[in-house]
N, C-alpha and C positions, 0 to 999 in steps of 0.2 A: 638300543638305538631306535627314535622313531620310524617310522615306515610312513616315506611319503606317497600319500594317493592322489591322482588325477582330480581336477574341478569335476569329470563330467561322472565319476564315483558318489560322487557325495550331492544329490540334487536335493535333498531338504534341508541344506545350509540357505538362510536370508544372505542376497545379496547385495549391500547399498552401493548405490551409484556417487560417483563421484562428485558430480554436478548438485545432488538431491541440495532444494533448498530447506532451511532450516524449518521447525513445525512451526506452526502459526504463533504460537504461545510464547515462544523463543526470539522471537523475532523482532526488533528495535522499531522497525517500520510499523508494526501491528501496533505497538502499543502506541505509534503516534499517530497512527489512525483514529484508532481509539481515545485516546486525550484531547486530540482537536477535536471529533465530534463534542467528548465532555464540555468540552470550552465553549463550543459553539452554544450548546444549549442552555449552560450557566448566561454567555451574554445573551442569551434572547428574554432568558429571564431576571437579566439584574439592568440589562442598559435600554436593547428594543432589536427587533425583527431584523431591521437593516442593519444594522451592526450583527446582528448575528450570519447575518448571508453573507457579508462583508467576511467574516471569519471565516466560514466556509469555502469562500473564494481562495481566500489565501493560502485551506491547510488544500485546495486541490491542487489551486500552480505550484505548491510545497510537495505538494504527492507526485505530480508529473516531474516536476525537478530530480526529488531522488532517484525516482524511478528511471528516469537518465544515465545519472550518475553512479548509482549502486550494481553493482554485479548479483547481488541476491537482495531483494525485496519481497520479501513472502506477503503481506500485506497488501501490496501494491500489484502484483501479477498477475493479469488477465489474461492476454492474449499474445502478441508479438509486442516487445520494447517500444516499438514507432506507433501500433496500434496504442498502447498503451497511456504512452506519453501522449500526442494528438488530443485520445478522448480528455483526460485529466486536465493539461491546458485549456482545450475550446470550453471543457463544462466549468471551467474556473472564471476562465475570460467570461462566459455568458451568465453567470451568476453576480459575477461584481456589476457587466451591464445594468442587468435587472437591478439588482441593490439600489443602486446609482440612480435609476430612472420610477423608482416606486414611489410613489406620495408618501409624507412622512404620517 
């Protein structure tokens, strides 16, 4: 019969946390990170500049959005949820501004 020992017996067991979010590499968000930049810089170089910022605009209000709505965003996690979302909306909103207002 095994013989059960105490948690505070055995201190060079790894502990994971319940919460731990997933590694970067594993992560759905990372990799759409990752792919709207790819996009962004394929349209800067297949259409023009402002389209390409325009896409940028879009994957950040896409980034503040999930970052909302998702419970684990490894990609996306900076700081607190509200810090988080806040930054990625306003630099999304002030990127399409610019897009918008740049001479072609």
């Amino acid at each position: 019969m095994p013989v059960v020992t105490d948690q505070a017996e055995q201190p060079d067991e790894p502990r994971t946390e319940p919460n731990e979010a997933s590694p970067w590499g594993r992560s759905g968000t990372s990799w759409f990170v990752v792919l709207g930049v790819v996009a962004a810089v394929v349209v800067n170089f297949t259409v023009s500049a402002v389209a390409a910022a325009g896409a940028l605009a879009v994957l950040a209000v896409a980034g503040g959005v999930l970052r909302l709505t998702l419970p684990r965003a490894a990609g996306l996690t900076v700081r607190s949820r509200a810090f988080d979302v806040t930054l990625m909306l306003t630099f999304g909103v002030a990127i399409a501004v610019l897009a918008a207002i740049v001479p072609q």
